[in-house]
Structures are given as C-alpha cells and as structure tokens.
OpenMM code with the backbone's topology and positions (N, CA, C; nanometers):
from openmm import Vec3, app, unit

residues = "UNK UNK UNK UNK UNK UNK UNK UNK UNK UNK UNK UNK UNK UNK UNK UNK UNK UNK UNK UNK UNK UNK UNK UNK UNK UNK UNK UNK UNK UNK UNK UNK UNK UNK UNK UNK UNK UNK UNK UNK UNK UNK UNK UNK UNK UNK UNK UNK UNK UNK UNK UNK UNK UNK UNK UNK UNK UNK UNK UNK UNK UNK UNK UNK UNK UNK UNK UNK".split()
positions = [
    Vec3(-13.9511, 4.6927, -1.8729),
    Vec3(-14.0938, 4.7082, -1.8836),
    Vec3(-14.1480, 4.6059, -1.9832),
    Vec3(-14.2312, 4.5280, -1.9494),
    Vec3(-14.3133, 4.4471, -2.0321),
    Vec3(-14.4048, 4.4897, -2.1296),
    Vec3(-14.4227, 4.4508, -2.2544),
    Vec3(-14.5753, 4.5597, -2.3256),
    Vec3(-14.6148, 4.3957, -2.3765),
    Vec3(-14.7637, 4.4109, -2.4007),
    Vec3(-14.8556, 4.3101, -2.4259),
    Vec3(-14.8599, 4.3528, -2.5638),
    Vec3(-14.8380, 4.2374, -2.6661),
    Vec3(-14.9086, 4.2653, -2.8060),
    Vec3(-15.0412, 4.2972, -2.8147),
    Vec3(-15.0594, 4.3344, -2.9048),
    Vec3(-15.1641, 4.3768, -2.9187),
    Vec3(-15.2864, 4.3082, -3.0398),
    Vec3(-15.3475, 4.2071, -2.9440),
    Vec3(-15.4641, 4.1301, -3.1045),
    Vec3(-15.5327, 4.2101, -3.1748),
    Vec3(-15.5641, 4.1860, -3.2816),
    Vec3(-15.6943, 4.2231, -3.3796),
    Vec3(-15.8075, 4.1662, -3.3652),
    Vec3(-15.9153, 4.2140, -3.3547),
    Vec3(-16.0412, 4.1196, -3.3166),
    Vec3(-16.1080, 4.1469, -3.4381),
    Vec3(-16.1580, 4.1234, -3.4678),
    Vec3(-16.3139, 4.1006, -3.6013),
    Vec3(-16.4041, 4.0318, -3.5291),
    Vec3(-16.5168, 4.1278, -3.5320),
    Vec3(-16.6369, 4.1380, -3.4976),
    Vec3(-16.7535, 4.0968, -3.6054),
    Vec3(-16.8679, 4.0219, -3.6582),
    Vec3(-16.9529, 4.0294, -3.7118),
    Vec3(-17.0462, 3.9704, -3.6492),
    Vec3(-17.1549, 4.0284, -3.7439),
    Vec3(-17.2569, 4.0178, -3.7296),
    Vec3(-17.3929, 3.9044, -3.8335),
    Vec3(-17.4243, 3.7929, -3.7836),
    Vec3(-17.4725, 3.7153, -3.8871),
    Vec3(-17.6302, 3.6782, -3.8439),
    Vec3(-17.7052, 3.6932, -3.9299),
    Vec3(-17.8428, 3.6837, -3.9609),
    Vec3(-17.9227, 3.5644, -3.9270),
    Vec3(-17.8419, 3.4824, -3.9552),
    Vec3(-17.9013, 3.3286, -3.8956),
    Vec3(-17.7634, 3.2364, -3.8398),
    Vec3(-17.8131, 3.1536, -3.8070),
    Vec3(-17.7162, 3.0162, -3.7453),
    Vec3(-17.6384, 2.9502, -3.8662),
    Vec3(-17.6817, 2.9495, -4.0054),
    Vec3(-17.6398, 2.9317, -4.1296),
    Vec3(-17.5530, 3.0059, -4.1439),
    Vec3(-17.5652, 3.1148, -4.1616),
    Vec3(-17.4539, 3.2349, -4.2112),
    Vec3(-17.3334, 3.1993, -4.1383),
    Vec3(-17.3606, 3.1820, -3.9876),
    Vec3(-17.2470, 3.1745, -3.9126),
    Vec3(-17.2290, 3.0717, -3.9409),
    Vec3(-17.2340, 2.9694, -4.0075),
    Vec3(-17.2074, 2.8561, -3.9948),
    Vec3(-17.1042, 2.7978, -4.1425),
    Vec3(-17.1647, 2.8732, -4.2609),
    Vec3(-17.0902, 2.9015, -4.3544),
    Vec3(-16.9577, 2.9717, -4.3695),
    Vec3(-16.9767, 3.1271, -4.2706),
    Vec3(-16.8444, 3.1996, -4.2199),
    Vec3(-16.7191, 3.1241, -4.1563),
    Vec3(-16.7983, 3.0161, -4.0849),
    Vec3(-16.7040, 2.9443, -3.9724),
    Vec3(-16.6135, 2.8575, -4.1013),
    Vec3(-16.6699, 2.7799, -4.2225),
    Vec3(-16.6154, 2.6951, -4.2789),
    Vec3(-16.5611, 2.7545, -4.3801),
    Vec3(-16.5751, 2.8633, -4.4369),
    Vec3(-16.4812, 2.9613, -4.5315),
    Vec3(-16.3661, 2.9706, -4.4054),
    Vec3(-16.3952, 3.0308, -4.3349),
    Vec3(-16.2867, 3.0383, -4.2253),
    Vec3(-16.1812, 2.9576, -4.1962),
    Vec3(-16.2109, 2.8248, -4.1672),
    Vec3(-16.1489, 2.7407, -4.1678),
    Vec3(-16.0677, 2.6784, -4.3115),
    Vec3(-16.1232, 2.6497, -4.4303),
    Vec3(-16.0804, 2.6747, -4.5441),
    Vec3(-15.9480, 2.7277, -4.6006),
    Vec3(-15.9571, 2.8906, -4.5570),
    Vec3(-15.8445, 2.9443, -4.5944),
    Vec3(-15.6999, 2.9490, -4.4919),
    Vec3(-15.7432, 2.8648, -4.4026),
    Vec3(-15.6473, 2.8157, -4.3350),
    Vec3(-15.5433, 2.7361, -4.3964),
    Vec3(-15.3840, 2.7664, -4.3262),
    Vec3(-15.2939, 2.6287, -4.3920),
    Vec3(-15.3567, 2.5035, -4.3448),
    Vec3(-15.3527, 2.3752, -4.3716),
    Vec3(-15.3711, 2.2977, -4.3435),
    Vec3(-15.2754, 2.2453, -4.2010),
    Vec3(-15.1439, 2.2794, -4.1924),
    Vec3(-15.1078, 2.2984, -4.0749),
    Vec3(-15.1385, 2.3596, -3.9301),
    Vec3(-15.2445, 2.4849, -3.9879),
    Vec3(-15.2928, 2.5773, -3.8597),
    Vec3(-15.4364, 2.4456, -3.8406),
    Vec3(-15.4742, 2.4160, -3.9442),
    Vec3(-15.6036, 2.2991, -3.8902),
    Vec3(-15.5568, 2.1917, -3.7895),
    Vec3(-15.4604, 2.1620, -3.8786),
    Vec3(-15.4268, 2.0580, -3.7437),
    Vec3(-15.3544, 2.0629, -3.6288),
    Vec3(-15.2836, 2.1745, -3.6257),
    Vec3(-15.2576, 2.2475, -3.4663),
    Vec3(-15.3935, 2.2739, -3.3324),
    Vec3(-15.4869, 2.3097, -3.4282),
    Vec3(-15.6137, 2.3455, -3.3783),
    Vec3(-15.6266, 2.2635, -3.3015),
    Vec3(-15.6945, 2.1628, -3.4133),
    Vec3(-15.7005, 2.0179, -3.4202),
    Vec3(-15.6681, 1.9266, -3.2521),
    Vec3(-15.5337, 1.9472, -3.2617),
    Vec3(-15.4713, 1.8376, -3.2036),
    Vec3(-15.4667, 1.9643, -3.0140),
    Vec3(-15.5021, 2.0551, -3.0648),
    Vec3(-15.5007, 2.1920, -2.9202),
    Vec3(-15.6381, 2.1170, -2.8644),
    Vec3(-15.7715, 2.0993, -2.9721),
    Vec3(-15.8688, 2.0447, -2.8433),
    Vec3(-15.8431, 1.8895, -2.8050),
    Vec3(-15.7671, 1.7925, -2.8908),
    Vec3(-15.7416, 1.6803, -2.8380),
    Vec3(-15.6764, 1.7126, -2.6666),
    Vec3(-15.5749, 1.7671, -2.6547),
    Vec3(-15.4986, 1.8268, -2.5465),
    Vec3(-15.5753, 1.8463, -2.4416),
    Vec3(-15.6215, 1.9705, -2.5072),
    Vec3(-15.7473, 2.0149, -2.3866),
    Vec3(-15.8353, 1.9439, -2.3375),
    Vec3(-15.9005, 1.8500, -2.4304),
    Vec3(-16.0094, 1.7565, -2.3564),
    Vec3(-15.9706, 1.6450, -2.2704),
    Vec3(-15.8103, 1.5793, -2.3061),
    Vec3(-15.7387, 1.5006, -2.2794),
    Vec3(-15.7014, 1.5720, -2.0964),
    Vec3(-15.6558, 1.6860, -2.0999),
    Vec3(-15.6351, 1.7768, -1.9443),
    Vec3(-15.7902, 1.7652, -1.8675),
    Vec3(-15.8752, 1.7985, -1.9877),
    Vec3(-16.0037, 1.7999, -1.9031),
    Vec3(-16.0651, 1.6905, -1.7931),
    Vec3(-16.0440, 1.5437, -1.8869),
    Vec3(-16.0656, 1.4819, -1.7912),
    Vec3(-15.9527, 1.3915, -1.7413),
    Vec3(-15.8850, 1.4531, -1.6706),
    Vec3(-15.7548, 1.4616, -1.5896),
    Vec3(-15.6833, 1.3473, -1.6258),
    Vec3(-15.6444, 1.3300, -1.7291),
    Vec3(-15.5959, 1.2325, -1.7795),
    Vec3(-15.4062, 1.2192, -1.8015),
    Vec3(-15.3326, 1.1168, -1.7948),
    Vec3(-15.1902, 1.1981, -1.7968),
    Vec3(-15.1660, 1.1978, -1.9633),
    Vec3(-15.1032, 1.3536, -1.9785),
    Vec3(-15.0885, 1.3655, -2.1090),
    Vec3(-14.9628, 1.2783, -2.1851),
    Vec3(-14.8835, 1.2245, -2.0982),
    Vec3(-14.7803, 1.1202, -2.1828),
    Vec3(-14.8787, 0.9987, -2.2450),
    Vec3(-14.9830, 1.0158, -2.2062),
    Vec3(-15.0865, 0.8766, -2.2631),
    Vec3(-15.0840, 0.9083, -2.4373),
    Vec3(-15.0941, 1.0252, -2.4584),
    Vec3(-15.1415, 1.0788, -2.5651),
    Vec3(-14.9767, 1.0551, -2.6956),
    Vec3(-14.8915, 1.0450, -2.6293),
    Vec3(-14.7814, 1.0255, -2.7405),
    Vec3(-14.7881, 0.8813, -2.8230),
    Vec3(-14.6977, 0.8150, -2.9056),
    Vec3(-14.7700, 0.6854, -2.9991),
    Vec3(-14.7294, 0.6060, -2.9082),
    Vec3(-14.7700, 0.5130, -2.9017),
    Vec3(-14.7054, 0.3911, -2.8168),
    Vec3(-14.6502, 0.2717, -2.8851),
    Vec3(-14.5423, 0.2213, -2.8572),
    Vec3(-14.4673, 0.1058, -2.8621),
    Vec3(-14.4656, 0.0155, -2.7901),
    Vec3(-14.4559, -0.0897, -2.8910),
    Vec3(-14.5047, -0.2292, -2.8021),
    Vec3(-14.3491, -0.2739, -2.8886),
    Vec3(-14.3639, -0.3889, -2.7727),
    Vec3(-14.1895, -0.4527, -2.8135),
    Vec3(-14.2610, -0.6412, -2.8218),
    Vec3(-14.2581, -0.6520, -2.9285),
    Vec3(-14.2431, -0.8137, -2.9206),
    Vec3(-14.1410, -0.8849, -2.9666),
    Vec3(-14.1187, -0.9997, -2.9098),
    Vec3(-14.0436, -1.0696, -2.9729),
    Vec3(-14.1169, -1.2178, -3.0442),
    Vec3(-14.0542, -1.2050, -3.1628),
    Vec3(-14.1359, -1.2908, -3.2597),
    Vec3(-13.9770, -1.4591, -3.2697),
    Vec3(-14.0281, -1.6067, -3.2761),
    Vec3(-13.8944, -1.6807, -3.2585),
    Vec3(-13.9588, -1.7529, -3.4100),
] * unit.nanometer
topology = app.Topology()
chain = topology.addChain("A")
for resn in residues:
    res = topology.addResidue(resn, chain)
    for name in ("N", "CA", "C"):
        topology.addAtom(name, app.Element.getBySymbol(name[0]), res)
C-alpha cells in the first residue's frame, strides 16, 4: 500500500501588496542559501523546458582549442 506524505500549508492573510511583499523576502532570507539556489536554478529548468529547448544546452560548455 502506498501512503502520500503529508504537507503543511500556511495560510495568511496580508493587507496590502507590501506586506506580502515583505513576507515573501523575510521568507526567502531565512532560507539556506543552498535552498535559494536550488529554487533558483528549478525556474532556470522550467523556463528552459518551457520554451522547448534541449536541456543538455543548459550544462557548462567546453570549447577545445588548440593554441601553437
């Protein structure tokens, strides 16, 4: 039998576009700096799929010269 974890959601409620906007960057803040750039690099991905692009584009690229 399979069981689904189970998320926590938090819900609020904010007064203006500010508030939420302050919440969002405390939010982000107390993040590791590792979960930022997971984020981060999740909408590079996504936008990269979006416009159907092949995702091996996205790894570093190497160039080979030869210098005499």
């Amino acid at each position: 039998m399979k069981t689904a974890k189970k998320r926590d959601w938090v819900v609020e409620k904010f007064d203006s576009h500010e508030d939420l906007r302050c919440a969002q960057i405390r939010y982000w803040q107390e993040m590791p700096s590792s979960a930022r750039t997971d984020a981060a690099w999740q909408l590079v991905v996504d936008f990269w799929k979006a416009k159907k692009n092949d995702l091996n584009e996205l790894r570093l690229q190497r160039t080979v010269t030869r210098v005499r």
